[in-house]
C-alpha positions as CSV (number, residue, x, y, z in Angstrom):
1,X,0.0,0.0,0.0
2,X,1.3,3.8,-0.5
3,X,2.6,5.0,2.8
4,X,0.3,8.1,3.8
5,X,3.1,10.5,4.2
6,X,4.5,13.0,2.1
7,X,6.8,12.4,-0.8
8,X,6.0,8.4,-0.4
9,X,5.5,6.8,-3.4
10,X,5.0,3.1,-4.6
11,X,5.9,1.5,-8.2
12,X,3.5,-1.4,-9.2
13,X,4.1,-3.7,-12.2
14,X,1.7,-5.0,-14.2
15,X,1.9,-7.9,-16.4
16,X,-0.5,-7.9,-19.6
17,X,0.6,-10.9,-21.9
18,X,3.9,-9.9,-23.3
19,X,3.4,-6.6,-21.8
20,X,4.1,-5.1,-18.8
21,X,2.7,-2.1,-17.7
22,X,4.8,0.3,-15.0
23,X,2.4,2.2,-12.5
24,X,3.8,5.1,-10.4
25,X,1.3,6.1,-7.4
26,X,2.6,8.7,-5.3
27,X,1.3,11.0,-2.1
28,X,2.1,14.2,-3.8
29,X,4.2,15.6,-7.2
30,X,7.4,14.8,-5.5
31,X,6.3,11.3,-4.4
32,X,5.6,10.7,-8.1
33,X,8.8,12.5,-9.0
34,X,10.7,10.6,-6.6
35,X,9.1,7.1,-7.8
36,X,10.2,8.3,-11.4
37,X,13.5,9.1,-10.4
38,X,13.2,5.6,-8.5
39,X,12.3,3.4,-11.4
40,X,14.9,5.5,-13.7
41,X,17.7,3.9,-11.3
42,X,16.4,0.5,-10.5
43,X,15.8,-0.1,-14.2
44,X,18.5,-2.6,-16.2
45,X,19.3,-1.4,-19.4
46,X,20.8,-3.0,-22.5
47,X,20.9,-2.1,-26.0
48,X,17.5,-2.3,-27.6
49,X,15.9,-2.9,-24.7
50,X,15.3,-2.3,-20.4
51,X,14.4,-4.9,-17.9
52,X,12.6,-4.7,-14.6
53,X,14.1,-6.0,-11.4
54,X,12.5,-8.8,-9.7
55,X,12.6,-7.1,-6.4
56,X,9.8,-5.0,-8.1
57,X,6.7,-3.5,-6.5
58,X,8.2,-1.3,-4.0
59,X,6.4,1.2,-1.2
60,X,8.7,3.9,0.8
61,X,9.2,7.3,2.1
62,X,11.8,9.4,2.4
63,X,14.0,8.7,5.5
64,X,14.6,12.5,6.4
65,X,12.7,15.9,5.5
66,X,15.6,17.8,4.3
67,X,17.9,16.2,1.6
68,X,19.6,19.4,0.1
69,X,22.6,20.2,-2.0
70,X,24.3,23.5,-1.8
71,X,25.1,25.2,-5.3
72,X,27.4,28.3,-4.6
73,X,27.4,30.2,-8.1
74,X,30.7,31.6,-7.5
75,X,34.5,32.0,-8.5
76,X,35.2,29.5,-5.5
77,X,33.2,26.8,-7.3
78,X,36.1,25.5,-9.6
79,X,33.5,23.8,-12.1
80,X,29.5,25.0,-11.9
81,X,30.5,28.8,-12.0
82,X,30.6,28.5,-16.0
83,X,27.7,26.4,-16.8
84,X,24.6,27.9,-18.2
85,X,21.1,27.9,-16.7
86,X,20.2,24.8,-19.0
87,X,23.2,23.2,-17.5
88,X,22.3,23.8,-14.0
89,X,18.8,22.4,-14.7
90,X,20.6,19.2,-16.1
91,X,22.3,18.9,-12.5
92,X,19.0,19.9,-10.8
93,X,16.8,17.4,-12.4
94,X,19.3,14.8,-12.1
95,X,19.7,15.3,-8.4
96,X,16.3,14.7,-8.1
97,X,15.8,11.4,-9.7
98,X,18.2,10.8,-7.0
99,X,15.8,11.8,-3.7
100,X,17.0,15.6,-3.4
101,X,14.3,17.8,-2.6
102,X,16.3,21.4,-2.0
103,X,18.7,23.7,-3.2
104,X,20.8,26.0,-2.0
105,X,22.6,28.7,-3.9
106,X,24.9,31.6,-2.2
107,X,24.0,34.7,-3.8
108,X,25.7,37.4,-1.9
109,X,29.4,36.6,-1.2
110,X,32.7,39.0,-1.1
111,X,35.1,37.4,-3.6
112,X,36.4,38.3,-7.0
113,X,33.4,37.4,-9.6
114,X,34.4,34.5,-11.8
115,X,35.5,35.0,-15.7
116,X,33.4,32.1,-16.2
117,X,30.0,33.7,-15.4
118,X,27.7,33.3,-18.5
119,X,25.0,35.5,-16.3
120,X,25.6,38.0,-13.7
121,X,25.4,36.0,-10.0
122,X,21.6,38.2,-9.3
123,X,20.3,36.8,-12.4
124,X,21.4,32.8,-12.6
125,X,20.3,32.8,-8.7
126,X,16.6,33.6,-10.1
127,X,17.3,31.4,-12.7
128,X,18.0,28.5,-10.2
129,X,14.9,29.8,-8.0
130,X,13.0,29.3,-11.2
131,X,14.5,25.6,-11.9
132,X,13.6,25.0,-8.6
133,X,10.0,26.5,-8.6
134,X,9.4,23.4,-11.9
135,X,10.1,21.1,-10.4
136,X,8.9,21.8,-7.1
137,X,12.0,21.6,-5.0
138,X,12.6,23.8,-2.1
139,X,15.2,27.1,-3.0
140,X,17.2,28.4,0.1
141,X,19.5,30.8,-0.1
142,X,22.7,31.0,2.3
143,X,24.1,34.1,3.2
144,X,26.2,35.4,5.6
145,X,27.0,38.7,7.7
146,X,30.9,39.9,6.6
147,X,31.0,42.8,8.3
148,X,30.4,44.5,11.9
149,X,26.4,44.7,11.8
150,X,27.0,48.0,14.2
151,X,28.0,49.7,10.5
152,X,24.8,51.4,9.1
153,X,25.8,51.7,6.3
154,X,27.0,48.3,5.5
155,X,24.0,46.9,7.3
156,X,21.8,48.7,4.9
157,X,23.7,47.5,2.0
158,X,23.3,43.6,3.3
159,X,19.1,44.1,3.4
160,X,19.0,46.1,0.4
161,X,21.0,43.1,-1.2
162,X,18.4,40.3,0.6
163,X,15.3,42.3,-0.8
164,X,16.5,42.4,-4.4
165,X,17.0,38.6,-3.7
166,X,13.6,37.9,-2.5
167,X,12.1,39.9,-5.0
168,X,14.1,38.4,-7.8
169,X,13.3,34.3,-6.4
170,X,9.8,33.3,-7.4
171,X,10.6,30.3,-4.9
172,X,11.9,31.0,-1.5
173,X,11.4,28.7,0.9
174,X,14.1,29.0,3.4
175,X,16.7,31.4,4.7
176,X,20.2,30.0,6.2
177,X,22.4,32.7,8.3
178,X,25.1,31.1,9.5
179,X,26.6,32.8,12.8
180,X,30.0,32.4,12.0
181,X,32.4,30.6,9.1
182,X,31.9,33.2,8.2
183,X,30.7,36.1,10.2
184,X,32.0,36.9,13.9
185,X,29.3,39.4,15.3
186,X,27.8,38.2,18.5
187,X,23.9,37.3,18.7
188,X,23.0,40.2,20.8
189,X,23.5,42.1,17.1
190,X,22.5,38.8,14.8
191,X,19.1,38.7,16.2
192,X,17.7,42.1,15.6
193,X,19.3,41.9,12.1
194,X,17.2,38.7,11.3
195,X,14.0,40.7,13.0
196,X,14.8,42.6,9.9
197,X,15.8,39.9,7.6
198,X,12.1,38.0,8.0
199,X,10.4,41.2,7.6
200,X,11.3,41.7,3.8
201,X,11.6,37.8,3.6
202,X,7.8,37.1,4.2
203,X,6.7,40.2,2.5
204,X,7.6,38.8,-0.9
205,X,7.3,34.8,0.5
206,X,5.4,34.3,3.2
207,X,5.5,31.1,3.8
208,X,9.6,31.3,4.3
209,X,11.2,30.8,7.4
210,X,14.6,31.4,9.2
């Protein structure tokens, strides 16, 4: 039986004479996208033809809630800083056939931009919130404090630079601050800065969270 819990899915055969008929029942889009991406890898495939495993039907859920990769679109990246959006929804799709059901991109960073870039870092970041948004995956974005948050004018700077962000994502589902590696400023100053932070983040997605 399907397993009543979100992103389970179950594949049942079907065996019609010489045919064989492959059902995909799933609790939601991403159980069914998850049984796809299930089948896809379970599959035995020779040329002219595919085979199903014996061990076939099968019934599951995912074993944890979050199973993310993080994509930094950046001159650090040594390989995915010069691929192009269709590229990066190659890698996306591909990472979901194998269970991932997030993504993580890190769109404000102080480093030299890459001469790899084939978009500016603003625009592939939508571009990935938009991959995302299709194939109903969850977007986060990571992004750190590199400065003293006592500095106005930096301070402005960062939320000016996480509205544009959330404004530019059409999917936005989570944000990740990490207190330090990088970032050194205590919590007494981190806290009131995130006050701020879920302010312009749940104006434009409300459903987002910290």
């Amino acid at each position: 039986a399907l397993i009543p819990k979100p992103e389970s899915f179950r594949i049942i055969p079907q065996h019609q004479g010489s045919r064989t008929i492959v059902t995909i029942e799933g609790y939601d889009g991403r159980g069914i996208l998850f049984g796809a991406g299930e089948l896809l890898r379970t599959l035995s495939y020779k040329h002219g033809g595919i085979g199903l495993p014996e061990n076939l039907p099968v019934s599951t859920t995912p074993d944890k809630p979050i199973r993310g990769h993080q994509l930094g679109y950046r001159n650090t990246a040594n390989s995915y800083d010069a691929w192009t959006p269709s590229q990066y929804e190659q890698y996306i799709r591909e990472l979901a056939i194998f269970g991932t059901n997030s993504i993580e991109t890190i769109p404000i960073f102080d480093e030299d931009k890459s001469p790899h870039f084939q978009l500016p870092p603003a625009e592939m970041n939508a571009k990935i919130s938009a991959i995302c948004n299709k194939y109903d995956l969850d977007y986060w974005i990571w992004v750190p404090a590199q400065f003293d948050l006592l500095d106005t004018s930096k301070r402005r700077h960062y939320l000016e630079q996480v509205e544009n962000i959330c404004r530019m994502s059409v999917r936005l589902n989570g944000v990740f601050f990490p207190g330090g590696d990088p970032g050194d400023n205590p919590p007494e100053t981190v806290w009131p800065l995130l006050t701020e932070v879920a302010a312009i983040l749940t104006k434009y997605h409300p459903k987002a969270k910290i």
